[in-house]
C-alpha positions as CSV (number, residue, x, y, z in Angstrom):
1,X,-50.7,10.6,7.6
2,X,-47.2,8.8,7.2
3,X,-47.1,6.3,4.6
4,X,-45.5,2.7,5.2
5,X,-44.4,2.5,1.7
6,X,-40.5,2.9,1.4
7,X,-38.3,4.7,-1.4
8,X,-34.8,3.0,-2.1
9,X,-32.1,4.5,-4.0
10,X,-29.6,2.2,-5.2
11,X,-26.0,3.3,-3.5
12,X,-23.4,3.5,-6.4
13,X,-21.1,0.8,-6.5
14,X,-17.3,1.0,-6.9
15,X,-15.8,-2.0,-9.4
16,X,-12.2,-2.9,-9.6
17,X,-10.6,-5.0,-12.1
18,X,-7.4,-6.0,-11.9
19,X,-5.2,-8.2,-13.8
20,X,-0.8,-8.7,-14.9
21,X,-0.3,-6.4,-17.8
22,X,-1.2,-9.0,-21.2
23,X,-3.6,-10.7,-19.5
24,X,-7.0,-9.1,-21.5
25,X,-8.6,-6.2,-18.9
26,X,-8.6,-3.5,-21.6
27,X,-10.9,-5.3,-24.2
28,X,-12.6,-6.9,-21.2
29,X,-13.6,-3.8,-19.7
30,X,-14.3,-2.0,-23.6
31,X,-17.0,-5.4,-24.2
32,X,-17.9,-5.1,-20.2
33,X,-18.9,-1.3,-20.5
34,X,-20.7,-2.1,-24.2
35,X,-23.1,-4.4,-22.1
36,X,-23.4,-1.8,-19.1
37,X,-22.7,1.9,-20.6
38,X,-24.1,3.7,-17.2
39,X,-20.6,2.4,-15.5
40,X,-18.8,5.3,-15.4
41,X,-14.8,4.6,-15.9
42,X,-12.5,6.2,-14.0
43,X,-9.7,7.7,-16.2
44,X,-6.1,7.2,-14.2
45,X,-3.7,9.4,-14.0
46,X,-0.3,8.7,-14.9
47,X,3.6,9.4,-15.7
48,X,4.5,7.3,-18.2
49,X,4.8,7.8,-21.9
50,X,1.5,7.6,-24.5
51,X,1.7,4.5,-26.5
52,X,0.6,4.5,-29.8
53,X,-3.3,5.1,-30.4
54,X,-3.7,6.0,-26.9
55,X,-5.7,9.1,-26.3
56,X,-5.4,11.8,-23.7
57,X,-8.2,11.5,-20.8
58,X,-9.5,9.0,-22.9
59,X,-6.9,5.9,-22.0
60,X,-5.0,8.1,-19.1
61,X,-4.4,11.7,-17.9
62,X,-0.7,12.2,-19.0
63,X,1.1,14.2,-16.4
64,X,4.7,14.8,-15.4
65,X,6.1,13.5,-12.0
66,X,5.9,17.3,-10.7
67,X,2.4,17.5,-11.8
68,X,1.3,14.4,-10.1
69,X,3.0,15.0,-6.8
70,X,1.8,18.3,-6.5
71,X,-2.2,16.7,-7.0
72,X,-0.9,14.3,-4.9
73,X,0.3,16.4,-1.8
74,X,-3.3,17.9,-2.1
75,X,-4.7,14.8,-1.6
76,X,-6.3,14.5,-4.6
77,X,-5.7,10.5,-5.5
78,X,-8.2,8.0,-4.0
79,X,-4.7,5.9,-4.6
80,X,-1.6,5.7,-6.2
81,X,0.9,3.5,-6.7
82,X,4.4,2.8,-8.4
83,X,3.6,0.0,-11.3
84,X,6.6,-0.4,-13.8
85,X,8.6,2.6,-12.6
86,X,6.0,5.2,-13.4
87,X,3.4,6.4,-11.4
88,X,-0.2,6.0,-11.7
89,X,-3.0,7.4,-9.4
90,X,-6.7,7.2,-9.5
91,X,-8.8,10.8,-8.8
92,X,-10.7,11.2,-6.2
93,X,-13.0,14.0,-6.6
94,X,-14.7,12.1,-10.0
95,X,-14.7,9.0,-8.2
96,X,-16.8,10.1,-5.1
97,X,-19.0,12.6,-7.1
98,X,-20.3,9.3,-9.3
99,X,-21.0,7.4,-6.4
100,X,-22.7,10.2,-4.4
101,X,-24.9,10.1,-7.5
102,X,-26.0,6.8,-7.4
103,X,-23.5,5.4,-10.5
104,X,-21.3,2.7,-10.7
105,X,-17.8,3.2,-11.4
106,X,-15.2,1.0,-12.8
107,X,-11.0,1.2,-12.1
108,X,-8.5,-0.7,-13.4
109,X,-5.7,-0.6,-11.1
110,X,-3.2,-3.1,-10.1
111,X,-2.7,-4.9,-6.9
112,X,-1.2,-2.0,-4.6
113,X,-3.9,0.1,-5.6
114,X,-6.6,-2.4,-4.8
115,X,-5.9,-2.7,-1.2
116,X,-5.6,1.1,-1.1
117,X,-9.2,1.6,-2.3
118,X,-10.1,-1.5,-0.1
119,X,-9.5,0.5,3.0
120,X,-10.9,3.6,1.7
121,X,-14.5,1.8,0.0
122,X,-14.6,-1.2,1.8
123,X,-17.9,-2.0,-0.3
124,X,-15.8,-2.0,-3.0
125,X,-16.1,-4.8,-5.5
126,X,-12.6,-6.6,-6.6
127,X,-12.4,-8.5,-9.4
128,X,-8.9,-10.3,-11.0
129,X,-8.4,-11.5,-14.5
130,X,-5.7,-14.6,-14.4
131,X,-3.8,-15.7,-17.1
132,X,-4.8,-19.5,-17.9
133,X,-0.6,-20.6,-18.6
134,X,1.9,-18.4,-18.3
135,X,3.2,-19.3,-21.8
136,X,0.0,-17.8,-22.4
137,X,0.8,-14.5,-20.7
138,X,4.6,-14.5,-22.3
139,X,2.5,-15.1,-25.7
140,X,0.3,-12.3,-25.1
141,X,3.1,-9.6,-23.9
142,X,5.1,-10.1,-26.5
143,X,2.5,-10.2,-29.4
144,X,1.9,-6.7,-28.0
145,X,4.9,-5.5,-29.4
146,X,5.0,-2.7,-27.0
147,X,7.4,-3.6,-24.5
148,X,11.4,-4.7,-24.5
149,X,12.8,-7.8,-23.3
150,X,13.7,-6.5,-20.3
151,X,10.4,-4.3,-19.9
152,X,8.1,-7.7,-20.6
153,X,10.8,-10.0,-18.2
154,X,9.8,-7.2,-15.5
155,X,6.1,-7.5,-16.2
156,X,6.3,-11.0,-16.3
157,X,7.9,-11.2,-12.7
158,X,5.0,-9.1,-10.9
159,X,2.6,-10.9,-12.7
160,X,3.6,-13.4,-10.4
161,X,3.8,-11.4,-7.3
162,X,-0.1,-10.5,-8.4
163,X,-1.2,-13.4,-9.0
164,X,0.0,-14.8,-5.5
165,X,-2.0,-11.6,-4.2
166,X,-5.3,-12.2,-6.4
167,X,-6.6,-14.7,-3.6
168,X,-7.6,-11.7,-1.4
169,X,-10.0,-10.2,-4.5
170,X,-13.8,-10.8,-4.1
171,X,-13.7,-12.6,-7.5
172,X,-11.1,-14.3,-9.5
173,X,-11.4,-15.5,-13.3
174,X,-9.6,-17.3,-15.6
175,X,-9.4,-15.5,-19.0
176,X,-8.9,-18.3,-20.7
177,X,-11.8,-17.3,-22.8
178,X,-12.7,-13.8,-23.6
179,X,-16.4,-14.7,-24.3
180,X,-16.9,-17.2,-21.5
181,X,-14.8,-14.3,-19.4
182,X,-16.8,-11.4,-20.1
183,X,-20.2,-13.3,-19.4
184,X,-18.5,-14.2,-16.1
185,X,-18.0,-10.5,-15.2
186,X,-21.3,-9.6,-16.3
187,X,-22.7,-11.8,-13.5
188,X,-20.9,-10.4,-11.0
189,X,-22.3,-6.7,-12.0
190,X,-25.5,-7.9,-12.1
191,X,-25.5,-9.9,-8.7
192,X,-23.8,-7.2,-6.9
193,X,-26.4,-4.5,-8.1
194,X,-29.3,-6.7,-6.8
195,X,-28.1,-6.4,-2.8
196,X,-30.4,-6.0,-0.8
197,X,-27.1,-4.4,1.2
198,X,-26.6,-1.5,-1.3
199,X,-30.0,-0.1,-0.8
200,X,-30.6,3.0,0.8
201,X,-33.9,2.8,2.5
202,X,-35.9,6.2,3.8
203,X,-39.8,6.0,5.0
204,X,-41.5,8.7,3.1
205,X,-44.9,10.6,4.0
């Protein structure tokens, strides 16, 4: 005799966090994924040179332009884009194989990324991380001490191109604390899990 209790498994949900270079995603997302270590982050692929501490397909997949055209002509980026003059592109096979198993995964991908993976998951989640001055931002780029002036004067001009875009996210915060900041994307993780939306419902016997 059929039962008319139901079984839900919880759909995987894709997050995106996006944000102008300096503005605080990396140790956002390190703190975010502390609080939440089943996230699974997506590690990009990209073209441009390791930076200092950075560890390969820890931080990025380091690849040569041939190599990432070639996985791109397969198909094999769930999006890419130009950021900077170098390319980056996020995978797509590791992507969909976490969500097909119920995980949440986490990209950090700029603006021309986002609406790629918009069309392709709408249920995507989009989150942006604003700068609260932009003396603040020209601060935080240069305290880096990773970029030249005219590689932080590039940054700095699409960070404004970006932040005119940031209106279309889901989300949109203000990282004018770190603290105050990762709390607020905490909430969001934790409100989005709890749709009644994502739930795939079966009757079972």
């Amino acid at each position: 005799m059929a039962s008319d209790s139901l079984a839900r498994k919880r759909r995987g949900i894709l997050f995106i966090i996006s944000g102008p270079s300096g503005v605080g995603k990396t140790t956002l997302i390190k703190r975010l994924l502390r609080s939440y270590p089943d996230i699974t982050l997506s590690v990009s692929h990209t073209t441009r040179a390791r930076r200092p501490r950075e560890v390969p397909g820890n931080d990025y997949h380091f690849v040569t332009v041939k190599q990432f055209t070639a996985l791109r002509a397969r198909g094999g980026f769930a999006e890419w884009a130009n950021v900077h003059g170098a390319l980056y592109g996020t995978p797509r096979a590791p992507v969909e194989r976490t969500l097909r198993r119920g995980r949440d995964a986490l990209l950090e991908i700029d603006v021309q990324g986002t609406r790629k993976i918009k069309r392709r998951y709408p249920d995507a989640v989009s989150i942006f991380i604003a700068p609260p001055s932009w003396p603040e931002l020209r601060r935080r780029l240069a305290r880096r001490g990773t970029d030249g002036r005219k590689t932080m004067a590039k940054r700095l001009e699409n960070a404004r191109r970006e932040i005119r875009e940031s209106m279309r996210y889901d989300y949109r915060i203000v990282n004018s604390d770190l603290g105050r900041t990762v709390d607020s994307t905490r909430a969001i993780v934790a409100a989005e899990r709890l749709r009644v939306s994502r739930l795939r419902t079966r009757r079972s016997k």
